[in-house]
N, C-alpha and C positions, 0 to 999 in steps of 0.2 A: 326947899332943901330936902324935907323929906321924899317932897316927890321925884329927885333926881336920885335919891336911892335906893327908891322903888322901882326907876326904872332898869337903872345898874343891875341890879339882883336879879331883874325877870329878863336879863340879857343874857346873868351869866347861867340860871338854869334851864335857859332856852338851849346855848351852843353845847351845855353837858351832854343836856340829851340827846343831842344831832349825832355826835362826835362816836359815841355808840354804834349808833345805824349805820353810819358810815364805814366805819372800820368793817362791819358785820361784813355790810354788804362787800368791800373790796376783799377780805377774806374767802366770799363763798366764791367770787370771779374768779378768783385764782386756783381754789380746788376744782373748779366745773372746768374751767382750764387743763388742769396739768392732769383731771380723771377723762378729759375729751381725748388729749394726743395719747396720752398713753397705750389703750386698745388697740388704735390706730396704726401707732408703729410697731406692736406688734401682731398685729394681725396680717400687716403688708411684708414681713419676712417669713415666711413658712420652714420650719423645722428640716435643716440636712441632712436625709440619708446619711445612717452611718455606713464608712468604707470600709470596703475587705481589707485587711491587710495580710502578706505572709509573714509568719515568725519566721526569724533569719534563724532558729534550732529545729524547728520541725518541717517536715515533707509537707506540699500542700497539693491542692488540685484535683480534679473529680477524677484522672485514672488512677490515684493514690486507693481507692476506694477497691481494685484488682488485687493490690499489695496481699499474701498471704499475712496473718496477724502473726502467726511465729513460726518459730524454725530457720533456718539458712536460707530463704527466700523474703520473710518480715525484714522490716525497717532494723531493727536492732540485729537480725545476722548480718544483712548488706553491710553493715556498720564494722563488719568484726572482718570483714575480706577485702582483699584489695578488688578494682574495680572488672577488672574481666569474667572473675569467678565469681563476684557479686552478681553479676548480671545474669551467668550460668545457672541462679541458683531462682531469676525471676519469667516463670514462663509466658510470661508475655514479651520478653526480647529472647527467644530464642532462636529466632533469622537474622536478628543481629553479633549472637553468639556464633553462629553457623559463619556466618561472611568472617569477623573476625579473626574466627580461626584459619578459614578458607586462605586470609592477608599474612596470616603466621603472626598477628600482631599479640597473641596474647600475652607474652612475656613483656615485649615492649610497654601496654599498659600498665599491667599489675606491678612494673618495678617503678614506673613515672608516680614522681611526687608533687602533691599539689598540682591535680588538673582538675578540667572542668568536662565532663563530657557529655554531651546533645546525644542521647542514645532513641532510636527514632524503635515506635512499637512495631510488634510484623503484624498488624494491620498499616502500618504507615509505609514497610517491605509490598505489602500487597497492593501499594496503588501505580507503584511501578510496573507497567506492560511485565508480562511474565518473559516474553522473547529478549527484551533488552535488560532484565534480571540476571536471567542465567547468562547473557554474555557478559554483566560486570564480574558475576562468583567466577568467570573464568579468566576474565584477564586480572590477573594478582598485581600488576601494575597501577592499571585504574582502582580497583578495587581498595586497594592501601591509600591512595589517591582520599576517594571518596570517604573510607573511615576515618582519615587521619584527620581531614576537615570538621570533623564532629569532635574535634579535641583542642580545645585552650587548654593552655601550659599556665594556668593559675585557677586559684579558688576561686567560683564568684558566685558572690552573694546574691539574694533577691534584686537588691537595692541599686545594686551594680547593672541587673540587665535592663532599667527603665530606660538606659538610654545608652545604649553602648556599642563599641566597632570592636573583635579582638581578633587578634593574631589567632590562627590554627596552625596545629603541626601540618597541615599541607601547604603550611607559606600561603596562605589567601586569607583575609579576612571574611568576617560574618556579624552582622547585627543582628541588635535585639532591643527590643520597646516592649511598651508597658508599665502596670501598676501595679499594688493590690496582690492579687493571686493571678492575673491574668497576662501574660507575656508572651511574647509570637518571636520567630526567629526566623531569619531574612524576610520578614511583612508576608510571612505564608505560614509556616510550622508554628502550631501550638505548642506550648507547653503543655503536658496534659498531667503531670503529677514532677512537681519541682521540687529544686533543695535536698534530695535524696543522697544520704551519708553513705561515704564506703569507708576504706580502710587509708586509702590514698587519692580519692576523687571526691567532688561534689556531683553525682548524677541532676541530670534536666532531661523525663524522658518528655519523647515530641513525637507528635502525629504526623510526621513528612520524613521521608528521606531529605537533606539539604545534598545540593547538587554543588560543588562546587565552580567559579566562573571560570570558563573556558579561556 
């Protein structure tokens, strides 16, 4: 009798002890575990460049960087004029100034509300042959033509040109793509300084003249 309860006793402090080690050990498996993946995944997604984005209240874009900082040529006079005499006051569109007038269009913009206008720089006048220049400054037909096409008849936003078709006042449309700060119009003209406030336009000036289609 005594001997079956000596062996009872050295059973039950034989499985205390086991029952310890055991646990331990399934414990450490699972931390060596979950500290193995862990590293792993992330080490195999690498960190996403952050994106440019434009603020739909400020001008963006590296010809922005031209802008005079004040006076009736900075961002805040543009702001205070409607959009023809806005542009008169930025000398870097002033061969867009010159045509405009040349079309008699300046009254027509300055009194349109809520447009958008593509005003292309005169380095973007200068990539046009000089011979077939001065024959559009002279037919006011064409000429009216080709400005009017650089005119939607709404506001639009950055956000609106990532992927857009719109009506111009020459009756033709014209797209535009992109993202970010960076947006091209008909898959050739840059933006080169967007979202520019007038008094009654949104300016997008561009590095091309846009041609309109034949």
């Amino acid at each position: 009798m005594n001997t079956l309860r000596f062996r009872r006793a050295a059973i039950a402090v034989s499985a205390a002890a086991v029952l310890p080690l055991a646990l331990t050990a399934c414990s450490s498996d699972t931390k060596d575990s979950a500290s193995g993946s862990t590293p792993s995944a992330a080490s195999s997604e690498p960190a996403a460049a952050p994106e440019k984005t434009a603020d739909m209240d400020k001008p963006f874009g590296p010809g922005c960087a031209s802008v005079p900082a004040d006076g009736a040529g900075s961002f805040d006079g543009m702001a205070q004029d409607p959009v023809a005499t806005a542009a008169s006051n930025n000398p870097d569109l002033s061969t867009l100034v010159t045509a405009v007038k040349q079309a008699g269009l300046v009254d027509t913009l300055n009194n349109a509300e809520n447009i958008t206008v593509f005003a292309p720089t005169n380095d973007a006048f200068a990539k046009v042959p000089k011979a077939d220049l001065d024959a559009l400054l002279a037919d006011k037909a064409a000429l009216t033509k080709v400005l009017t096409y650089h005119v939607v008849g709404e506001k639009l936003t950055p956000q609106q040109l990532e992927k857009g078709s719109f009506d111009t006042l020459a009756k033709s449309k014209l797209t535009t793509a992109g993202s970010g700060v960076d947006y091209t119009v008909n898959d050739a003209s840059k933006v080169v300084c967007g979202n520019v406030p007038t008094a009654n336009a949104t300016v997008y000036i561009v590095d091309s003249v846009l041609m309109p289609p034949k």
